[in-house]
N, C-alpha and C positions, 0 to 999 in steps of 0.2 A: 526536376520538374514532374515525373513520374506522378509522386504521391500524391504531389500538389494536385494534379487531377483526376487521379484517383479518388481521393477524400472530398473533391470539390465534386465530383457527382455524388459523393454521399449526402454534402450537406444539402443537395440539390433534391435528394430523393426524399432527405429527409425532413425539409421542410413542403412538399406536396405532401406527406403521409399524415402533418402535425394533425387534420383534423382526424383521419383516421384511427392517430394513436393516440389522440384525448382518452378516447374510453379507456386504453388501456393505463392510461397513466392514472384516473381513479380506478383502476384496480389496482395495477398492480405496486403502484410508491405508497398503497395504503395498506394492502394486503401482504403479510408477511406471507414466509411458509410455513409451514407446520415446524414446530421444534420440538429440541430435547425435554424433558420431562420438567422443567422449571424455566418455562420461556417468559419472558421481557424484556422490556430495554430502558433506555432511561432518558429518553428524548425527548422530556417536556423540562430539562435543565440545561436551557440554551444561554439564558440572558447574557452572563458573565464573557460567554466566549464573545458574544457582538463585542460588548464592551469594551473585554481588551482588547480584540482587534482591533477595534476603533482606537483605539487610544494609540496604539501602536501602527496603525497604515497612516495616523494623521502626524503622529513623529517625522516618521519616514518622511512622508511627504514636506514635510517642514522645511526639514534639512536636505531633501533634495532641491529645495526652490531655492533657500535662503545661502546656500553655499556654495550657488555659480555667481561670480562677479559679472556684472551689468556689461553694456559696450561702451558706456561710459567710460566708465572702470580699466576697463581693458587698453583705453587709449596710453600712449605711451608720454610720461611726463618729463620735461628737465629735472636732472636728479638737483639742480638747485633751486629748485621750486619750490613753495608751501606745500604743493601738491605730492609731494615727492614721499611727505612724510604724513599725506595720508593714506598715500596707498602702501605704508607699509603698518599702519596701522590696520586696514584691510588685509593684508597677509595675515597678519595675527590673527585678526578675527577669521578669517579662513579656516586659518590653522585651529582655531579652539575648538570654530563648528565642523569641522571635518573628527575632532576628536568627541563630541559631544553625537555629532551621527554615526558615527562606528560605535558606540558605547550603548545605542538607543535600535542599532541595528544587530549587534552581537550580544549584549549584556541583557537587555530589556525581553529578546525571546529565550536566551535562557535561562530567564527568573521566569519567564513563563510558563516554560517547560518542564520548569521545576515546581511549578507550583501545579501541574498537574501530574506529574510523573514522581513529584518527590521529589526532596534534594536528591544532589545529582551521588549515583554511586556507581563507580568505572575500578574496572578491573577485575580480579580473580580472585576470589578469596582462600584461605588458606587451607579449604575444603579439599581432600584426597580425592573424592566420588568424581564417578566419571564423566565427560561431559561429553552431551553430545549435542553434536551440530548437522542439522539436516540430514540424517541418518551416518555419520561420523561418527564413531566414536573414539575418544582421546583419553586416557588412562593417567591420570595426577600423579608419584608417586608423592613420597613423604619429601626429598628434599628437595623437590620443585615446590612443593606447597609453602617451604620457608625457604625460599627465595634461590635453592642453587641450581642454574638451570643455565642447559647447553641449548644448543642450537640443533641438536638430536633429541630431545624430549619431547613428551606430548605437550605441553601448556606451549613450547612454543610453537610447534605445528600447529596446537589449535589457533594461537594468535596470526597464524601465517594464513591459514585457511579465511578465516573472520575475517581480516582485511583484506582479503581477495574476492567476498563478498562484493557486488555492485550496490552502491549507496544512491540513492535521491533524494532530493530534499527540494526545501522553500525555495525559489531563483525568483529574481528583481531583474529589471530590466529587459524584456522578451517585448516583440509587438503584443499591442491591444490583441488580447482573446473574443476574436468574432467580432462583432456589434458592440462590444463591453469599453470600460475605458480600463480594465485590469492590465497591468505589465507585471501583476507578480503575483504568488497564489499564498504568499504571508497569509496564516491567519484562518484560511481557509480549503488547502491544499495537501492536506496531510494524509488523509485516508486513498487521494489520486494518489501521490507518492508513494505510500505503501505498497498499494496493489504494483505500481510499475517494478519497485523492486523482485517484487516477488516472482512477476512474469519476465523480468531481466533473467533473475538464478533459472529458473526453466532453461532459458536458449541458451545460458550459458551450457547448463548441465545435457543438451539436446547435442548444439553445436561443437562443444569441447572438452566436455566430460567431465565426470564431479570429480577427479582430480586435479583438476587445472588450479592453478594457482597466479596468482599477476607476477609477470616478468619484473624480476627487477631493474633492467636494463631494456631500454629500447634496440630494436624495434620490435613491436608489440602484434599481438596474435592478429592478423584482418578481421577475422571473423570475432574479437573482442572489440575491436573498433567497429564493426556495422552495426553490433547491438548495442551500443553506446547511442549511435547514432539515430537507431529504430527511437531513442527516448527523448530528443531533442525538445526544445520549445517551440515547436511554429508547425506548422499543418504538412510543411515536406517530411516530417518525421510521422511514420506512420502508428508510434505507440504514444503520443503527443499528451500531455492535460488536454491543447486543443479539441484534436480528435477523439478522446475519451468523453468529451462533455458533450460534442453534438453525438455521439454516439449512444449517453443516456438522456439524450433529449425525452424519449418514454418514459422515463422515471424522475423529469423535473431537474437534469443534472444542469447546471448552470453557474459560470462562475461567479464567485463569493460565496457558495452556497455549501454547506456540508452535505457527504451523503456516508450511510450505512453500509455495511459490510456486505450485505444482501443485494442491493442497488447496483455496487460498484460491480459485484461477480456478476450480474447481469450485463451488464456494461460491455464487460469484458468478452461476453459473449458474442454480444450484439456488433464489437466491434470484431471479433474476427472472423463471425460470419457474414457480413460484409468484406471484408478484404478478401475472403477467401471465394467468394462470388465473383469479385471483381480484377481477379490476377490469376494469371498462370498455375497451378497446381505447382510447378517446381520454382517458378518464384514466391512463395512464402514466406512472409516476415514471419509468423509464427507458424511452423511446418507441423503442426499438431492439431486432433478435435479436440473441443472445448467441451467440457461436460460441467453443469452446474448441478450438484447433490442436493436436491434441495424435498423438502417433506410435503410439500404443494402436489409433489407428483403422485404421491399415493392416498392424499386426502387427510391422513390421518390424524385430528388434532392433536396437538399434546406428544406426537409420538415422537419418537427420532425421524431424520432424516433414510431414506431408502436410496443405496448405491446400486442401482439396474442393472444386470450386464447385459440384458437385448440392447437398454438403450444406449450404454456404453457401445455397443459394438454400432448402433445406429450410428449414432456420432462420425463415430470413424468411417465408415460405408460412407456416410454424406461428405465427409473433408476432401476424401479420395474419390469423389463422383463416379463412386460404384466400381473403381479398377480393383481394390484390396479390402479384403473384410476387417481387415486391422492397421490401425496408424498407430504412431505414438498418442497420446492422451494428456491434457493437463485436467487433473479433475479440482473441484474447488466446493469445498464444504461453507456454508455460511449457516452459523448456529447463533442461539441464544440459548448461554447454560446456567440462569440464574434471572432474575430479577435485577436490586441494584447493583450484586456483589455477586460474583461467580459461586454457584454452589461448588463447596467441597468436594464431593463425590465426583465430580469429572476433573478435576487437577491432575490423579494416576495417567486415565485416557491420554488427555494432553500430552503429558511427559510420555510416555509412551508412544506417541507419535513420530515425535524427534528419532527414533528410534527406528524405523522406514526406513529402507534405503530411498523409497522414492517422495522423502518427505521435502516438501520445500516453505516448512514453518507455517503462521501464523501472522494473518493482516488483523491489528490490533493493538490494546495497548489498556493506558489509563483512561478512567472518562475524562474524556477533554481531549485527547490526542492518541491519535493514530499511530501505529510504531509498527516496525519487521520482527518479529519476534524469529530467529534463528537458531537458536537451540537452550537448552535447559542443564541445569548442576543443581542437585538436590530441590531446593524450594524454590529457585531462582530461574529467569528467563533473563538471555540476552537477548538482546535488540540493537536493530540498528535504528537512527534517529533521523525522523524528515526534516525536526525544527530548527536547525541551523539555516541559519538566508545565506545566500549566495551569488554573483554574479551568474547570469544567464551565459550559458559557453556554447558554440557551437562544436562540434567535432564532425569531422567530414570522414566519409566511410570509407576513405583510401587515406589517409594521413596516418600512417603507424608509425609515425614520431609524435603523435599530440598529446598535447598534457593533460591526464585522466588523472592526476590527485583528488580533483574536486568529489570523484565518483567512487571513493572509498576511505574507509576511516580506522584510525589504529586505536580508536578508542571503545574497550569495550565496557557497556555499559548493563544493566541489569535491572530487573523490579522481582520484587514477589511476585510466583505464581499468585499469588490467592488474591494480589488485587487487581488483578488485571479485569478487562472490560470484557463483562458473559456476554456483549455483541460482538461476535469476531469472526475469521474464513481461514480454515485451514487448507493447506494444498499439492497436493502429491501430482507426480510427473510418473508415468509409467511407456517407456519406451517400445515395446512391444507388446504381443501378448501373454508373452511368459511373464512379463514384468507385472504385466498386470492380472496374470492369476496372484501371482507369487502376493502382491497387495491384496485383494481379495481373501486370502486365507488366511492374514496377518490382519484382517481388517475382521473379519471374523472372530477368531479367538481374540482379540480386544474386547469387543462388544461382548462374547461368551463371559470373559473376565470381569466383566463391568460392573455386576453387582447389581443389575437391572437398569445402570442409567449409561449406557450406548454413548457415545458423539452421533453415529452413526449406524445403520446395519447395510448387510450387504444381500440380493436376492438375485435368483435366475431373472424372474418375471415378475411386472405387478400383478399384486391380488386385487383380482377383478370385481371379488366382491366388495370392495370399498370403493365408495363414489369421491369422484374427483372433488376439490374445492378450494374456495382459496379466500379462507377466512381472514376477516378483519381483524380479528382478536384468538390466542389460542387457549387453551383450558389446559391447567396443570393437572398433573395427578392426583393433586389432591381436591381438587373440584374449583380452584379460584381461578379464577375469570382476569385475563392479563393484557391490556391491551400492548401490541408488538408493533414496535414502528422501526422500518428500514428505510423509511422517508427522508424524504431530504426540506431543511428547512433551512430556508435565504438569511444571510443576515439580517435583512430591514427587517423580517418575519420574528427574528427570534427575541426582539426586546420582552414582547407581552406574555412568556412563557411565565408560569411560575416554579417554586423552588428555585427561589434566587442563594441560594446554597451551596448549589451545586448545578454543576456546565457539562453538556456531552457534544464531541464534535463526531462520534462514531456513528 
């Protein structure tokens, strides 16, 4: 009941604030920030995602109506009855439409999925180069690569590591979200799910260390069952869709509704400076400052994004209510590296990233869907996938017998670097402050290496001489003029978009 109150004075606060934070919501769900050297996005190719959503919440809902038996129905007949033989002709039909809804609830999102990520391609390829995973690295040799391989080689540590990754995905059946009649975030929930996996592997990496790997036998780590449970569906879980959505009530977050990469890391912000305001300093569900990298802070159109370290050490002074000048850190970059198609010249950066010890991947994907992108092998990014639906689970934060299969997947999946969506949030975890020189300096010589186009750069202090701002639209290097959107637009909204061609849920 904690949270439950917890979060219910937020939504308390935060509906006294709604007229306050109107203004900011035309700013700031319109105004991007400043980006890398070819920013935009591609969020005026909405249509198609309403559509098939629609098509597919009204399946669902079909078969969820049409495949409970009435109380009629339910009455019990003389098995010599006329009646006897039609209720088993209702079983049948039961039985088809129970086959017919699994088919439309498993099959139908992943020709979805597949129609925006590609057919589907899972697995390792027979590539020797080395793979790494959130700063991991795992060494192929030649006869792992054709198939002979122990239980002490790298491919299968790395498969061991990858599915001891924390998964989220699509879940049906949760209470109504707030005022809404939603019980499932099909359709619409993909880019919320990303971001929780992301800040799941944080606590994981915080609480139990980037070697930790899932037991294969119960009973299971406590502190891997509480941050299970931090990700529940209903408002007592404090890292919630719920409480993520009244938490970007200032940027328009609202269920059905997509939102950007930029939106949601503020979100993220917003929600744990709130809890962090509202709880114990050593009760922390995220025991870290939250820093957003974003290019708004230094004004600079066009430019990359600027990692502060005053305001980095701000951060941490404000989490710690002034006791320590340094906390652990999640920082969280949201870029645009291209227009429709990522430009090439930042693919190196990216993969290079993976490469961090304090890396914890990439929230993003194809346009149309949202994915965890977790580490990279030559051209290729794995990812883990939100688009599987699933039963809504509760897991209670002292149960280390409860069944966590749903939160992890032995399938590893993959897309090109080069198509992946130039709207996306990288995010590094820095424990200390040795951790977080040590990224600093490696964040450094990347950008040094970069051939003039950065992810990122890294400074003592802003330069004063450039004035704050926080443009509508950014200017590329080459002089064109790009409108940037990290807005969030409703489904009912996104019919009247044009380029009905092409669909972005980022």
């Amino acid at each position: 009941m904690f949270w439950v109150q917890v979060m219910k004075g937020f939504f308390e606060r935060a509906a006294a604030s709604k007229c306050s934070s109107k203004s900011l919501t035309d700013t700031s769900s319109r105004c991007p920030p400043s980006v890398s050297s070819d920013p935009g996005s591609s969020t005026s190719k909405f249509p198609k995602a309403s559509l098939w959503s629609s098509i597919f919440a009204s399946a669902l809902s079909f078969f969820e109506t049409r495949s409970e038996p009435s109380d009629s129905e339910n009455k019990a007949v003389r098995s010599d009855s006329p009646a006897c033989e039609k209720k088993a002709i209702h079983i049948r039909h039961n039985g088809w439409t129970a086959a017919v809804k699994k088919a439309v609830a498993i099959g139908s999102m992943r020709r979805l999925q597949e129609r925006v990520l590609g057919s589907s391609r899972t697995g390792v390829s027979s590539s020797t180069s080395d793979i790494w995973l959130l700063g991991v690295c795992y060494k192929i040799s030649q006869d792992e690569s054709l198939g002979d391989a122990d239980s002490s080689n790298g491919l299968a540590a790395f498969e061991q590591d990858f599915s001891s990754r924390i998964l989220m995905t699509y879940r049906k059946g949760f209470n109504a979200i707030g005022d809404s009649k939603y019980t499932s975030d099909v359709g619409w929930g993909c880019m919320l799910r990303s971001s929780q996996m992301l800040v799941a592997q944080v606590l994981l990496f915080h609480r139990l260390g980037r070697s930790w790997r899932k037991p294969l036998q119960k009973s299971l780590d406590r502190e891997y069952i509480e941050i299970l449970h931090f990700f529940g569906d209903s408002e007592a879980s404090p890292f919630s869709i719920n409480n993520l959505l009244q938490a970007g009530n200032a940027y328009d977050l609202a269920a059905g509704s997509w939102v950007g990469p930029y939106a949601m890391c503020r979100t993220w912000e917003t929600l744990a400076r709130f809890i962090r305001e509202a709880t114990d300093l050593e009760d922390q569900p995220l025991p870290m400052a939250v820093y957003v990298v974003s290019g708004d802070e230094d004004g600079e159109r066009g430019g990359a994004p600027v990692l502060c370290i005053e305001d980095a050490s701000r951060h941490c002074l404000e989490f710690s209510r002034g006791q320590v000048s340094w906390t652990p850190i999640l920082l969280l970059v949201p870029l645009v590296l291209g227009l429709d198609k990522i430009n090439p010249r930042y693919i190196p950066s990216l993969q290079a990233t993976f490469m961090f010890p304090q890396s914890l991947g990439i929230v993003g994907g194809k346009p149309g869907a949202s994915t965890y992108i977790v580490g990279v092998q030559d051209e290729k990014a794995f990812f883990l996938d939100p688009h599987d639906v699933q039963p809504v689970v509760s897991v209670s934060s002292d149960n280390q017998e409860a069944d966590t299969s749903s939160y992890h997947c032995n399938i590893i999946r993959h897309i090109p670097l080069d198509s992946i969506d130039p709207s996306l949030a990288i995010g590094f975890y820095c424990r200390d402050k040795d951790d977080f020189d040590d990224f600093c300096c490696r964040a450094s010589n990347l950008a040094n290496k970069s051939n003039g186009a950065p992810l990122f750069t890294v400074a003592q202090k802003h330069n004063l001489s450039k004035t704050s701002s926080h443009p509508e639209s950014s200017v590329s290097t080459d002089g064109i003029r790009k409108e940037d959107s990290f807005a969030v637009v409703a489904m009912s909204d996104a019919e009247g978009h044009s380029h009905e061609d092409e669909w972005q849920l980022l």
